[in-house]
N, C-alpha and C positions, 0 to 999 in steps of 0.2 A: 411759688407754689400756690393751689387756690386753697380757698378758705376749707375745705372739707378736709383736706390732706396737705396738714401744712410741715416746714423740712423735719419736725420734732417728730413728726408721726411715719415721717420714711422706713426706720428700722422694723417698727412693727407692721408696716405695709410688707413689707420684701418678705418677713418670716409670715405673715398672713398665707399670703402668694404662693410662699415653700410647700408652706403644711397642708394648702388644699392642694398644691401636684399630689405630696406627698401620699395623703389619705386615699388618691385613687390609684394609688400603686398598686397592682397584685404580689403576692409574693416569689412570682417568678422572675418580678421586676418589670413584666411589660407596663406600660402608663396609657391607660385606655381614652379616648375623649370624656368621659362619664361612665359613672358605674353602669354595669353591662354594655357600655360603648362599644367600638371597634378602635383598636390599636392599628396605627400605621405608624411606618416607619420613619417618616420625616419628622411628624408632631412630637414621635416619639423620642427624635434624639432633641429637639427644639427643647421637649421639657428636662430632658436631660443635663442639657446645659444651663437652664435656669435652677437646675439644683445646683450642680455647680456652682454659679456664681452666688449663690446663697448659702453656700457652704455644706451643702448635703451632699459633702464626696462618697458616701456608703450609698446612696439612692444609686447615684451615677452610676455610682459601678454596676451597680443591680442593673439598671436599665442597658447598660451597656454589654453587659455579658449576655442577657438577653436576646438581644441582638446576634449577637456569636454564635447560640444556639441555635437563634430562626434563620441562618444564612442559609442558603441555598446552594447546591454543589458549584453553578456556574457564580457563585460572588452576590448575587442578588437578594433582596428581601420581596415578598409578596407586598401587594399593594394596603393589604388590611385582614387583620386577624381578629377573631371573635371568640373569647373563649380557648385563647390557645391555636384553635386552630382556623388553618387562611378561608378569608371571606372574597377576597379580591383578588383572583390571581394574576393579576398583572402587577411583571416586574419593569417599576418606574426606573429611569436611568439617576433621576438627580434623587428622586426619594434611597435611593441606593446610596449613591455617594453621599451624603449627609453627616452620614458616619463617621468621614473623616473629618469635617469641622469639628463634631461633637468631642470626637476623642483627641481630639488636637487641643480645645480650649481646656478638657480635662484637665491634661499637661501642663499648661499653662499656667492654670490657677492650683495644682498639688504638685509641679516637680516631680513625679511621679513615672519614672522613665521604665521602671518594672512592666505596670499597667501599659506603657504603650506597649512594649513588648508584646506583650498579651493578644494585644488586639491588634497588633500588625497584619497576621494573616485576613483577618477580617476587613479589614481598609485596604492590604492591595487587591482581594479579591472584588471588592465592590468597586473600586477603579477599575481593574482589568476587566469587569462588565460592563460597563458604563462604553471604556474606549474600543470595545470590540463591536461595538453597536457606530461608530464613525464612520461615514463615510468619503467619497474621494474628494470634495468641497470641506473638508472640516468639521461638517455640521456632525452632532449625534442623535439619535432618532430617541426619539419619547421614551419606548418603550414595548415589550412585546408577553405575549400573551398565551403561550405553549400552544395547542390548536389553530389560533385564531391567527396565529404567526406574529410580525414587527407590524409595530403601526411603521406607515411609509413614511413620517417626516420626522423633522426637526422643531422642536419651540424654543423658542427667542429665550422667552424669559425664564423656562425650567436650564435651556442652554446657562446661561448668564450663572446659574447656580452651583450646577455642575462645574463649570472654569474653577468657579472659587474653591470647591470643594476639593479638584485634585490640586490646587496651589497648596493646600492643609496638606492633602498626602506626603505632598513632595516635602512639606517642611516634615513631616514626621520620616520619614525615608533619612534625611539628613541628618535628622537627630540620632538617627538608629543604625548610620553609616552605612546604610544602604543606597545604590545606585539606580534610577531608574530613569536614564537619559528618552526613552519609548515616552514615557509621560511626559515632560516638559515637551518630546518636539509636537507630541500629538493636542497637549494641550493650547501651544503656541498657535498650533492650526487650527484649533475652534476659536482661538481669541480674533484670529485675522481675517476669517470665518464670519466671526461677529459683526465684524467692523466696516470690511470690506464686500461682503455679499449676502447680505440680509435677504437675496432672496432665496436662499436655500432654505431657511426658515419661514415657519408657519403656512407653510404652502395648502392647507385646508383650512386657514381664514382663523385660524386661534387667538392670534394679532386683533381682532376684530368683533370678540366677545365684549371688551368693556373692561375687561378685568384690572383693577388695581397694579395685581401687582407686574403685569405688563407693561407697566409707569415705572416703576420704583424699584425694580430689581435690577435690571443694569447697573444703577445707581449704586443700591445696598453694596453690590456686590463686588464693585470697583471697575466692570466691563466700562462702563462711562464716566468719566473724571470732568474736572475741571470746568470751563465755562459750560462746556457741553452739556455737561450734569445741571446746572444751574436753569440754563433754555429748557430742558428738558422738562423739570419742574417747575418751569413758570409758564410753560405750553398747556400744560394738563390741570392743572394748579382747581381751575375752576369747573372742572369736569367733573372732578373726585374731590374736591373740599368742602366741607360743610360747614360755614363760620359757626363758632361756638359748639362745635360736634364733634369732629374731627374728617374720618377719609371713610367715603364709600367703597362696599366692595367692590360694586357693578356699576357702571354711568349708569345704565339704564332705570335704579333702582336706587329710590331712596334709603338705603339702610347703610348706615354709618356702622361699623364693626368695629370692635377693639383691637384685634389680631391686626386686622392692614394699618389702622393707625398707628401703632405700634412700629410696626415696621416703616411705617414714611417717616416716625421720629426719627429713626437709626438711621436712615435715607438722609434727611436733614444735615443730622450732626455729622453724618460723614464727608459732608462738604463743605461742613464749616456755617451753616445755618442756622447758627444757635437762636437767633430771634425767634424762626417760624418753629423751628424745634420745641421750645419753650413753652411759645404759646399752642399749639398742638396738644403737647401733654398736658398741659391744664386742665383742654376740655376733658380729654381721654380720661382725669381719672372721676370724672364726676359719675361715671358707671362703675364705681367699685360696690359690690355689696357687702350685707351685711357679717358676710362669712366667710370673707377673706380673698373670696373668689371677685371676678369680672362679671358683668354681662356681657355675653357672646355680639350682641348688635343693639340697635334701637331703630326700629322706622318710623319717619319724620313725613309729615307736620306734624301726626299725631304724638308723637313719643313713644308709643306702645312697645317695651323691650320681647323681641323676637330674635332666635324662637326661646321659651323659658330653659330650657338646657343651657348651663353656663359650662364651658370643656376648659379640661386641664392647661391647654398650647395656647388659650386666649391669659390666663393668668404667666403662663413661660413668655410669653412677648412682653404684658408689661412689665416682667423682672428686667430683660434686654435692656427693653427702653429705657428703663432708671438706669442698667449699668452702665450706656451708651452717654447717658444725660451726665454721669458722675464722671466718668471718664475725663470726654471733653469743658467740661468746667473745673477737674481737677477738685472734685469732693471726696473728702472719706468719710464712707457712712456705715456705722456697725451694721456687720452680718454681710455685708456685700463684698466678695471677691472678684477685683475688676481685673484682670489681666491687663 
């Protein structure tokens, strides 16, 4: 570990990280980016799961029943809410399904087979959004917009997302003796989808923005395994790394973020990477500040940390990260529940 955060000082890292989700919590449970921020539904279960594994199972639940309430008659969540109510009315397909990672890992780290109950109707109904959006190729479309209609494609790496998400479904379906053979054949056929005709995706050049996690999500998310994964990330390697920083968001742009490096650690260690893992999170935590929270990025040469807003989902990634990092080295560290 580096000198600033060294392993004695991880417990009270992790509860640091807890308590600033925690403080932006509303009490109707949603988890906003920042006080008067906007709440979305991905970050939102993101930080969700970083209570969890921090042991904040009453947070969790909060955030998660929240959810239950903001669902939408067709399974969907809005893209971002303000105040309670939607800022973004576009309903994303993998910001939807999220839901079921989140309340799956619930499960996992509480035993807690009541709670999935609970929220079963809410997790097949955001899968059964997500798969009604599939087309005759496998692919599932972005997302759609009530007026505006469907956007007309597919993306790669929201897809890659989605897969993982209903494989959670489906493990909670099993747990709950419920059958839902529709989801495995349909998810089968976005994975083959994946694999086999990548040109069905990103057909408006999305592929083609820069974006990090256009790299690193296949990976996260198990769509690409093995040497594959490995070429993968040593293709990109020097696109997106910044020695001693960590992972950009955009090539284009030198701004190193916490959130995607974060995630290329869990990338790493999911293939077995522990060197580059290691050294990653080193740099990563030299942006901790003084209040428990992250800095959102830093842009380079200068260093100058932008933008000053630190959000609640950049401090839920480096909980991940550490869980990911303890996992795979087989560490117990108080406060952290690793599944």
């Amino acid at each position: 570990m580096p000198e600033r955060v060294k392993m004695e000082d991880i417990p009270r890292l992790l509860s640091d990280l807890a308590d600033y989700i925690s403080r932006h919590q509303l009490p109707s449970g949603a988890i906003p980016w920042y006080d008067e921020g906007i709440t979305d539904p991905w970050d939102h279960v993101e930080c969700a799961i970083a209570l969890d594994l921090t042991g904040r199972f009453d947070r969790a639940v909060m955030a998660y029943r929240w959810m239950k309430n903001k669902q939408n008659p067709d399974g969907s969540w809005y893209s971002g809410y303000v105040d309670e109510k939607p800022k973004d009315l576009t309903r994303d397909t993998n910001h939807s399904t999220y839901i079921a990672t989140g309340v799956w890992y619930h499960y996992l780290v509480t035993k807690d087979e009541e709670f999935l109950r609970e929220m079963w109707p809410s997790v097949q109904g955001a899968i059964d959004f997500a798969l009604s959006l599939q087309q005759v190729g496998g692919e599932i479309l972005w997302a759609c917009n009530g007026a505006k209609g469907t956007w007309p494609g597919a993306i790669y790496a929201a897809s890659t997302c989605v897969w993982q998400s209903v494989i959670s479904g489906l493990k909670i379906a099993k747990k709950l003796g419920v059958k839902r053979p529709d989801w495995e054949a349909n998810n089968a056929r976005l994975l083959d989808a994946m694999h086999q005709r990548r040109e069905c995706f990103d057909r408006f050049g999305e592929d083609n923005q820069g974006f990090a996690t256009n790299w690193y999500y296949p990976i996260l998310t198990g769509v690409v395994t093995g040497e594959e994964a490995h070429k993968l990330i040593a293709h990109k390697w020097h696109d997106f790394v910044v020695e001693n920083w960590g992972c950009k968001c955009v090539t284009g742009t030198p701004w190193v973020t916490v959130a995607e490096t974060s995630e290329l650690i869990m990338s790493l260690y999911r293939i077995g990477d522990r060197e580059r893992a290691g050294m990653v999170m080193k740099w990563m935590l030299r942006l901790k500040d003084h209040d428990g929270g992250f800095e959102t990025g830093v842009k380079l040469p200068d260093q100058m940390i932008w933008p000053e807003e630190k959000n609640t989902w950049t401090s839920a990634g480096v909980i991940m990260a550490i869980s990911a990092w303890a996992k795979v080295e087989g560490l117990s560290i108080e406060g952290l529940h690793v599944p």
